[in-house]
C-alpha positions in Angstrom: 19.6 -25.8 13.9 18.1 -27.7 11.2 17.5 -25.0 8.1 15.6 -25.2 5.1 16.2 -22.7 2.3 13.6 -22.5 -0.3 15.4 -21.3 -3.0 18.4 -22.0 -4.4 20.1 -22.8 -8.5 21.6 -25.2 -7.8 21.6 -26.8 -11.5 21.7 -23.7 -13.1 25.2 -23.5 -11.4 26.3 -26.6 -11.9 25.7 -27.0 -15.5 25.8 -23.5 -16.7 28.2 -21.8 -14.1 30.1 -24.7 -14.6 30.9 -25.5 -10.8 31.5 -28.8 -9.0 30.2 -28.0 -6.0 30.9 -30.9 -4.5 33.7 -29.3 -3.3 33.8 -26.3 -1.0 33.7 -22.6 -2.0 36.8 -21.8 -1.6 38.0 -24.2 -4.2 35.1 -23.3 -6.9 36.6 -19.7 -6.4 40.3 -20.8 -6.7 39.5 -22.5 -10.3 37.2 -18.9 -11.2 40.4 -17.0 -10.7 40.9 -15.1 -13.4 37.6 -15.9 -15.4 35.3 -12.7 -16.5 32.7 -14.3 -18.2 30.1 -14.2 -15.1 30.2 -10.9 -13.3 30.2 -13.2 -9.8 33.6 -15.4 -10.9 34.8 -16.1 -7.9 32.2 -14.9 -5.7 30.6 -18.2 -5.4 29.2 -18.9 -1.7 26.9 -22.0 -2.2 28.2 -25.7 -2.6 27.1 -28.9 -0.5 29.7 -29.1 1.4 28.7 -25.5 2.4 24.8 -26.7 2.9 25.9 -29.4 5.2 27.9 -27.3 7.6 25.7 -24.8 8.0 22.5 -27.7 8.8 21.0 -26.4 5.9 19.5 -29.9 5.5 16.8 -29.6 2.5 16.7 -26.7 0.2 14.4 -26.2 -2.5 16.2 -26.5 -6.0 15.4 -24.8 -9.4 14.9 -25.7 -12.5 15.6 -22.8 -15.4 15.2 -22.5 -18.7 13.6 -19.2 -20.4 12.2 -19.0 -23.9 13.2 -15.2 -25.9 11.6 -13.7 -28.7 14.0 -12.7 -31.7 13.6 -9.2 -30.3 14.2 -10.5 -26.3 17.4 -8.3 -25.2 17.0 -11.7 -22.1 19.1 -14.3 -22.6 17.4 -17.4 -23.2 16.6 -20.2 -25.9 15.2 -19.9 -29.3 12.4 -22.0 -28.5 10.3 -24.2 -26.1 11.8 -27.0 -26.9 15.2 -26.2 -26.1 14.0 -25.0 -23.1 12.6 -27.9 -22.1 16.0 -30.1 -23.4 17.7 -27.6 -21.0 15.8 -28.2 -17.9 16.0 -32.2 -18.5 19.8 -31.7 -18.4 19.6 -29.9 -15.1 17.2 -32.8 -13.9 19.9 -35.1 -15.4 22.2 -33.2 -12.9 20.3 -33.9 -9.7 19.7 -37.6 -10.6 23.6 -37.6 -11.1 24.1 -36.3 -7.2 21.3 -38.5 -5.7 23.5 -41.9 -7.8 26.5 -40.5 -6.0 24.7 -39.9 -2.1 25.1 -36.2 -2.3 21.5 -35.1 -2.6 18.0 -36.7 -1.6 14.9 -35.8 -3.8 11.7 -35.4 -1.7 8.7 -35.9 -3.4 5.6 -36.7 -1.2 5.1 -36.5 2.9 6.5 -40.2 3.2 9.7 -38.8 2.0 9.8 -35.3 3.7 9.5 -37.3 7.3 11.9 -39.9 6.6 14.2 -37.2 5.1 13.8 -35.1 8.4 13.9 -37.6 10.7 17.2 -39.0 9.5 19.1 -35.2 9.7 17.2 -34.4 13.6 18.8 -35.3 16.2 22.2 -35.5 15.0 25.6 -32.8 14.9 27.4 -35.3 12.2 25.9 -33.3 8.9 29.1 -34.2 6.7 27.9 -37.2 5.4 24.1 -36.6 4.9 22.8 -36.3 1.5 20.9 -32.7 1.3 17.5 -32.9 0.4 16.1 -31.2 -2.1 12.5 -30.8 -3.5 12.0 -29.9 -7.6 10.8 -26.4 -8.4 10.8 -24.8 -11.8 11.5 -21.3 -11.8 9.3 -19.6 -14.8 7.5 -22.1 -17.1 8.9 -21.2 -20.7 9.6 -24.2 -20.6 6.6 -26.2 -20.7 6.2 -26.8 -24.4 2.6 -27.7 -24.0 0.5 -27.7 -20.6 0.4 -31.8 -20.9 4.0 -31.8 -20.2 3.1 -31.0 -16.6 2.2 -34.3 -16.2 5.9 -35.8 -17.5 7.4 -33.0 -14.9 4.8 -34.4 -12.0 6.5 -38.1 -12.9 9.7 -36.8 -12.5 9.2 -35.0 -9.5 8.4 -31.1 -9.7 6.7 -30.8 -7.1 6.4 -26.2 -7.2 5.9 -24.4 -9.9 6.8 -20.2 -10.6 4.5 -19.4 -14.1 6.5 -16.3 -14.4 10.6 -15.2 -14.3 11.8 -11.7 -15.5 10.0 -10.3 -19.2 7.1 -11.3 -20.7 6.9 -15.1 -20.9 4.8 -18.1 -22.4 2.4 -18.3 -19.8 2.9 -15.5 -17.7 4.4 -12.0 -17.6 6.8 -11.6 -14.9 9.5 -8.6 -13.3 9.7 -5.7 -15.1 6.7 -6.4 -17.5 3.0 -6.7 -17.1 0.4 -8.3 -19.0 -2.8 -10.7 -18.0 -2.9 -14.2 -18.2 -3.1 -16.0 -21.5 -5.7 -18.6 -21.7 -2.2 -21.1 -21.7 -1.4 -19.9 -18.6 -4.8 -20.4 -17.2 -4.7 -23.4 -18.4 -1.7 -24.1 -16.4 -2.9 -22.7 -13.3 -5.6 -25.5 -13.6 -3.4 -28.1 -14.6 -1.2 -27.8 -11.5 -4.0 -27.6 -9.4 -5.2 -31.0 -10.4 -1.7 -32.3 -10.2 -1.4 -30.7 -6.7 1.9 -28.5 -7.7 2.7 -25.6 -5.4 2.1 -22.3 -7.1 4.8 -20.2 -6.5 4.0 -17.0 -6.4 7.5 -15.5 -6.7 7.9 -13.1 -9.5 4.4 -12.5 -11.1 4.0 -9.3 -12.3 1.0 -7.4 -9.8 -2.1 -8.0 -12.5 -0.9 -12.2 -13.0 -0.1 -12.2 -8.7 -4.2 -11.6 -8.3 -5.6 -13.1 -11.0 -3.4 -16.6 -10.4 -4.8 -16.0 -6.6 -8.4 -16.4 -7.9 -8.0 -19.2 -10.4 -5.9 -21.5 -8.4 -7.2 -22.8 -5.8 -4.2 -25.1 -4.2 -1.4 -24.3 -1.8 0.7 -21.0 -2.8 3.9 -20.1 -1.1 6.5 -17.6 -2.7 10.0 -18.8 -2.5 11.8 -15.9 -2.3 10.9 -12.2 -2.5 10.9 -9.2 -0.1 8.8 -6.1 0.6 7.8 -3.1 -1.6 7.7 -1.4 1.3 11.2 -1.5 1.9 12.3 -1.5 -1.3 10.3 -0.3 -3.6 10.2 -2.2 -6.8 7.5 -4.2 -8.9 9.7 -7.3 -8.0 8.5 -7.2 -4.4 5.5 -7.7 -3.1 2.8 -4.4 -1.4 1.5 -4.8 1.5 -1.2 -5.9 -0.2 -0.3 -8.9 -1.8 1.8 -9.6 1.3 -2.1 -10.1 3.0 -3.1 -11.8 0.4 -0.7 -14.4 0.9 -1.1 -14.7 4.8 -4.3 -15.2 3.4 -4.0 -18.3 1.7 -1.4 -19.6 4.1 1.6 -19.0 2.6 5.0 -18.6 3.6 7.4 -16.3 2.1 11.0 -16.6 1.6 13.7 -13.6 2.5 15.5 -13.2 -0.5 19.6 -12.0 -0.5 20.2 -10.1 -3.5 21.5 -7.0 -2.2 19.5 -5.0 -5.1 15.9 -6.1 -3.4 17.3 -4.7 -0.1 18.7 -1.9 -0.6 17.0 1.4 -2.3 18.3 3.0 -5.4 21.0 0.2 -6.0 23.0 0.7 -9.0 24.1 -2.8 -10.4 27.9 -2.9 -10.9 28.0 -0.2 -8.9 27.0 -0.4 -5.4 28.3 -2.7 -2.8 27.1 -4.3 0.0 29.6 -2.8 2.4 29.3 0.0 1.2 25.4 0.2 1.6 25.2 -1.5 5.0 23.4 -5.1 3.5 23.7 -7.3 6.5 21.4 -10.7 7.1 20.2 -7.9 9.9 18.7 -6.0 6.8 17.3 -9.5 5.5 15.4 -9.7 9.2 14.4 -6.1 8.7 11.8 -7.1 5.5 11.2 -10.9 7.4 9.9 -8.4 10.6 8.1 -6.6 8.8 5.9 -9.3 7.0 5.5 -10.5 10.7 4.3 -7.3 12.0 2.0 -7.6 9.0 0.6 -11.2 10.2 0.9 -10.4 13.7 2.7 -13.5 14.2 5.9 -15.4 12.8 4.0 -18.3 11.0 4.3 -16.9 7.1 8.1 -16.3 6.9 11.3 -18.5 6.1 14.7 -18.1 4.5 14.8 -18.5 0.4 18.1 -16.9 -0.2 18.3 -17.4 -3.9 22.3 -17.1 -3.3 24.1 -17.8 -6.6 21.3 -17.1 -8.5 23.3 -15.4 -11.4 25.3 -13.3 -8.4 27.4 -14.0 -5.6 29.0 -12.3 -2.6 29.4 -9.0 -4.5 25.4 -8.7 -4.4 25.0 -10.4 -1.1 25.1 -9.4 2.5 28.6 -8.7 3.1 28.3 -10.6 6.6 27.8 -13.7 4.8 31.4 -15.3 3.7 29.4 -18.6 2.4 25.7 -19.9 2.9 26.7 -21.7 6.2 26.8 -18.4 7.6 22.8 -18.6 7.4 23.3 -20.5 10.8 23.5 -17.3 12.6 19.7 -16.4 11.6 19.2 -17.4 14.8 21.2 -15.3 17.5 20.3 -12.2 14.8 16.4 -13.4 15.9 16.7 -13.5 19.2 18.5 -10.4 19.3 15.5 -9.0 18.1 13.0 -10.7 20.7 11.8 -13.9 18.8 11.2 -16.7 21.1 12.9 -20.5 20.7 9.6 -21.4 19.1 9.2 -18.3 16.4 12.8 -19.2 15.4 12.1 -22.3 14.6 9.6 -21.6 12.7 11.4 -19.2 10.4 14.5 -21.5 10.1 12.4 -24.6 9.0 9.1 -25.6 10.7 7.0 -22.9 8.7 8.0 -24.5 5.3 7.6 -27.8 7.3 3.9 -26.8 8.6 3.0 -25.7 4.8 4.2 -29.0 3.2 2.7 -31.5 5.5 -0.3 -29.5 4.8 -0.1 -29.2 1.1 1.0 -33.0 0.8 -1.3 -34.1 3.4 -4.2 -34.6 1.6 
């Protein structure tokens, strides 16, 4: 079943990771052997080859680049600039896969339905480029708000404001501040540009107040539910509403720490604490029962995003595995339709609205 996943690092891996992934996971693990310098060497369970068999045919890709204070115990760069020099390079990186077929950049509707239309309809995935459409995950790097526009040119196309710590624009996990007038300012620069506001990692008082002053389409790429888990990186019921609200979809997140209670990093396992894509479903259900319907969820699995399958469900042996989504669905009494929905047509649905205009 065609899949979209609406969150995945892929430049961050390529470039700081240092993996080809070109080539299949099992080989980006075989040349980690031995490495320590990531705490998920070896562990790797995205490449394209990996997208391709499991149908995952477009996938929203990151941008990152975080600016740190002197003080910052983050890691991150020493200034704006850098940060910006940082997420060019990772742009230079998807450029370099689109010159070589591997990857498609979508940009507008025109793109999205030819993009679509050439991966329905068809079992032979292996060759197909994998779509991807721009997002930039925390806006550190934005040295002023005018670079927006040089980012629209290029092709962001979805914006997050916020990442972990405090930040330029906005605070994000684990901290909380209001808006600066900059990141108002950017809030109403994206809105005129038409960039998705991604609500993923605001902290609660940015989450509402970015609600009231932008005005355009808001999804939330990848996150789970406070009610499960509770932690400030998930969203309350609450904000859940207020999403469904505005028509957004939300991504189910993997990291086995937002799904699990009480995990202890470097300790736990996912084995060990029963993290299955079942328990993925569980947070997906309960934004449904929430809605009352299946039309505001969708997979963002942020796999490889700084962990791998020691922090992932432990039924997942590389992201093709996302392909079995569907029987776990049915299991639970989704119908053909709502299952569709989930694995692509609710992101579909938002961004023939959002572009539509």
């Amino acid at each position: 079943m065609f899949t979209i996943d609406a969150h995945l690092d892929l430049s961050m891996n390529a470039l700081e990771w240092n993996r080809d992934l070109t080539k299949a996971v099992d080989e980006i693990n075989a040349r980690e052997e031995g490495l320590s310098d990531k705490p998920d060497r070896g562990n790797a369970l995205v490449s394209l080859p990996e997208l391709r068999r499991g149908n995952i045919g477009l996938v929203v890709a990151t941008q990152i680049a975080r600016f740190v204070e002197p003080d910052s115990p983050l890691p991150g760069w020493h200034s704006p600039e850098q940060a910006w020099a940082q997420t060019q390079g990772q742009l230079a990186w998807y450029q370099a896969m689109e010159a070589a077929g591997e990857m498609r950049q979508v940009r507008d509707l025109e793109s999205l339905e030819k993009h679509v239309a050439d991966w329905s309809g068809t079992t032979d995935t292996e060759s197909k480029p994998v779509g991807f459409i721009l997002s930039l995950e925390g806006a550190d790097s934005i040295v002023k708000v005018d670079y927006l526009e040089k980012a629209w040119e290029y092709g962001l196309r979805a914006l997050g404001p916020a990442h972990y710590g405090p930040g330029r624009y906005a605070f994000g996990t684990d901290a909380s501040a209001p808006l600066k007038k900059e990141g108002k300012d950017l809030l109403r620069k994206m809105d005129e540009l038409g960039m998705i506001l991604d609500a993923t990692h605001l902290c609660d008082v940015v989450f509402w107040e970015a609600l009231d002053i932008y005005k355009g389409p808001v999804w939330a790429s990848h996150n789970n539910c406070r009610e499960l888990v509770n932690h400030n990186r998930q969203f309350s019921d609450e904000m859940i509403k207020a999403l469904i609200d505005r028509g957004a979809v939300i991504g189910g997140a993997m990291d086995a720490w937002m799904l699990s209670p009480n995990w202890i990093r470097g300790k736990s396992t996912p084995k060990e604490r029963g993290v299955t894509l079942e328990t993925v479903i569980d947070h997906l259900d309960h934004i449904c029962q929430i809605a009352g319907n299946a039309n505001h969820i969708g997979i963002g699995s942020d796999l490889d995003g700084a962990f791998g399958s020691e922090q992932a469900p432990y039924d997942l042996k590389s992201i093709a595995d996302l392909n079995t989504i569907p029987a776990l669905l049915d299991k639970r009494g989704y119908s053909e339709e709502d299952i569709q929905k989930v694995m692509s047509g609710n992101w579909l649905r938002f961004l023939r609205v959002a572009w539509g205009k």
